[in-house]
C-alpha positions in Angstrom: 147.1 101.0 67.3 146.1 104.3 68.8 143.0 104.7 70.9 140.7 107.6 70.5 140.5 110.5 72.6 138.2 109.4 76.0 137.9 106.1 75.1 139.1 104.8 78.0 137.3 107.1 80.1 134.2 105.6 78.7 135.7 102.2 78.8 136.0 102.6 82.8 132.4 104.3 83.0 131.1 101.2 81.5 132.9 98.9 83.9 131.9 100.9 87.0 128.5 100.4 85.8 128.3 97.2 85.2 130.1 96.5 88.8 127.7 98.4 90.0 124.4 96.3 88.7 126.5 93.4 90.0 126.8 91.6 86.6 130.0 89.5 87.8 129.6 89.1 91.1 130.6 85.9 92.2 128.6 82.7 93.8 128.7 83.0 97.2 127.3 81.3 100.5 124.3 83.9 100.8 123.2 83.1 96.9 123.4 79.3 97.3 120.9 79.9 100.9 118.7 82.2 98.9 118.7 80.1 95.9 117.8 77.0 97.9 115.2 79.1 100.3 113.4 80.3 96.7 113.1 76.7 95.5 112.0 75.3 99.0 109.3 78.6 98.5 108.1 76.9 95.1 108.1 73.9 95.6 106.0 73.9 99.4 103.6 76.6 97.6 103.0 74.2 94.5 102.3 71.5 96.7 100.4 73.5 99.3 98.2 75.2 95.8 97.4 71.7 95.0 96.3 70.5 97.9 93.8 73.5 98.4 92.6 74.1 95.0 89.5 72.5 95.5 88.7 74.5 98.8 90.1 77.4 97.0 87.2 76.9 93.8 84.7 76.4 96.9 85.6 79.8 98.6 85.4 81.9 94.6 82.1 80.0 94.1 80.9 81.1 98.0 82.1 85.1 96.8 80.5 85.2 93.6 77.6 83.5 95.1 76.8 85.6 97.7 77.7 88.8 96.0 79.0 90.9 92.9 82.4 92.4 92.5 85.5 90.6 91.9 86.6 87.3 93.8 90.4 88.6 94.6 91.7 92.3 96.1 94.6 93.4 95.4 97.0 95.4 97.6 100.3 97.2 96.8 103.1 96.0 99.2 106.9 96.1 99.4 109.2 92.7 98.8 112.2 91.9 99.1 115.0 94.7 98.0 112.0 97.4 98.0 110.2 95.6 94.8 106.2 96.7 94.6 104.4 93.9 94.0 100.4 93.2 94.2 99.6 90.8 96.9 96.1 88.6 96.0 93.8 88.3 98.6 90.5 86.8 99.1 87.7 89.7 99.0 85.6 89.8 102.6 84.1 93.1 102.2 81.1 94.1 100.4 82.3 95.6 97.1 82.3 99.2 96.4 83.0 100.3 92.6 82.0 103.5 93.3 84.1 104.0 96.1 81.2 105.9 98.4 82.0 104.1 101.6 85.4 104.8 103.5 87.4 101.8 103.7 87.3 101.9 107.2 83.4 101.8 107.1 82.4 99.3 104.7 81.1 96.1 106.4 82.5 92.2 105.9 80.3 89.8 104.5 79.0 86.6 105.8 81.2 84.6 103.9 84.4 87.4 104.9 83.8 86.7 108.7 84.8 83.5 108.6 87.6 83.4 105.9 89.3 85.9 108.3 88.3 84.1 111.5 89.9 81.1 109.9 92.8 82.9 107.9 91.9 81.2 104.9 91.7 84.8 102.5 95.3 84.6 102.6 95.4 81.0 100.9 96.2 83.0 97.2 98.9 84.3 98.1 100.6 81.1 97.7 100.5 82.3 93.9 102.5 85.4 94.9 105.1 82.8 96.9 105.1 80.9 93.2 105.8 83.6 91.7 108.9 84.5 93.9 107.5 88.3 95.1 106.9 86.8 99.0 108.5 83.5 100.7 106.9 81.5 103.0 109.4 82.0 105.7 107.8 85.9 106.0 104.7 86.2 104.2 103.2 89.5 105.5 104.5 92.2 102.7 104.9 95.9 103.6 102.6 98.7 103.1 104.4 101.7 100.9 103.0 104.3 103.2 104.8 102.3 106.1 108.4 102.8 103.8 107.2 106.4 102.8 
């Protein structure tokens, strides 16, 4: 049996590619860490989401309450390996559609003073830790224009 002309050229392009998205790499001591740091992540952010659900509905019912615009933001940040991903945030400042008012200059709102005073408009991103874009461990993604 004869093989055609640059088949095995193509045969070893094929395998340097696939080495190269690290199809076969083998189990090692790093996977089994990072495997058992991203369950410990899901299972501490399920139980943490269940605890503060309630608070959670309290704080949505408190934005939409007290004014229009959408409950969450969403910002563009870098994850692990250089991944974009959105990270959710409670909204404490007064909503812009129009986008008239600098970001800089737009003002919090009652309710916005004190999620950040207390921290708690970071509680959704427990749902980007569930969905394995942040861990726990370091929860504080990266701004592109920092990487840029």
């Amino acid at each position: 049996m004869v093989d055609a002309p640059g088949t095995r050229r193509r045969y070893a392009s094929v395998m340097r590619d696939l080495r190269e998205q690290q199809l076969f790499r083998r189990a090692n001591q790093h996977d089994a860490q990072d495997q058992m740091r991203r369950l410990m992540d899901f299972v501490m952010a399920a139980m943490l989401l269940a605890i503060t659900a309630p608070l959670m509905l309290f704080i949505a019912l408190t934005i939409r309450a007290e004014s229009t615009g959408p409950i969450f933001v969403k910002r563009t940040c870098i994850g692990l390996g250089g991944r974009r991903f959105e990270m959710l945030k409670f909204r404490t400042l007064v909503h812009d559609p129009e986008h008239t008012i600098p970001l800089w200059a737009r003002k919090p709102t009652q309710v916005g003073q004190v999620l950040r005073y207390t921290r708690l408009d970071a509680l959704p991103q427990l749902i980007n830790v569930m969905r394995g874009a942040m861990s726990i461990i370091d929860p504080d993604g990266r701004s592109p224009s920092f990487l840029d």
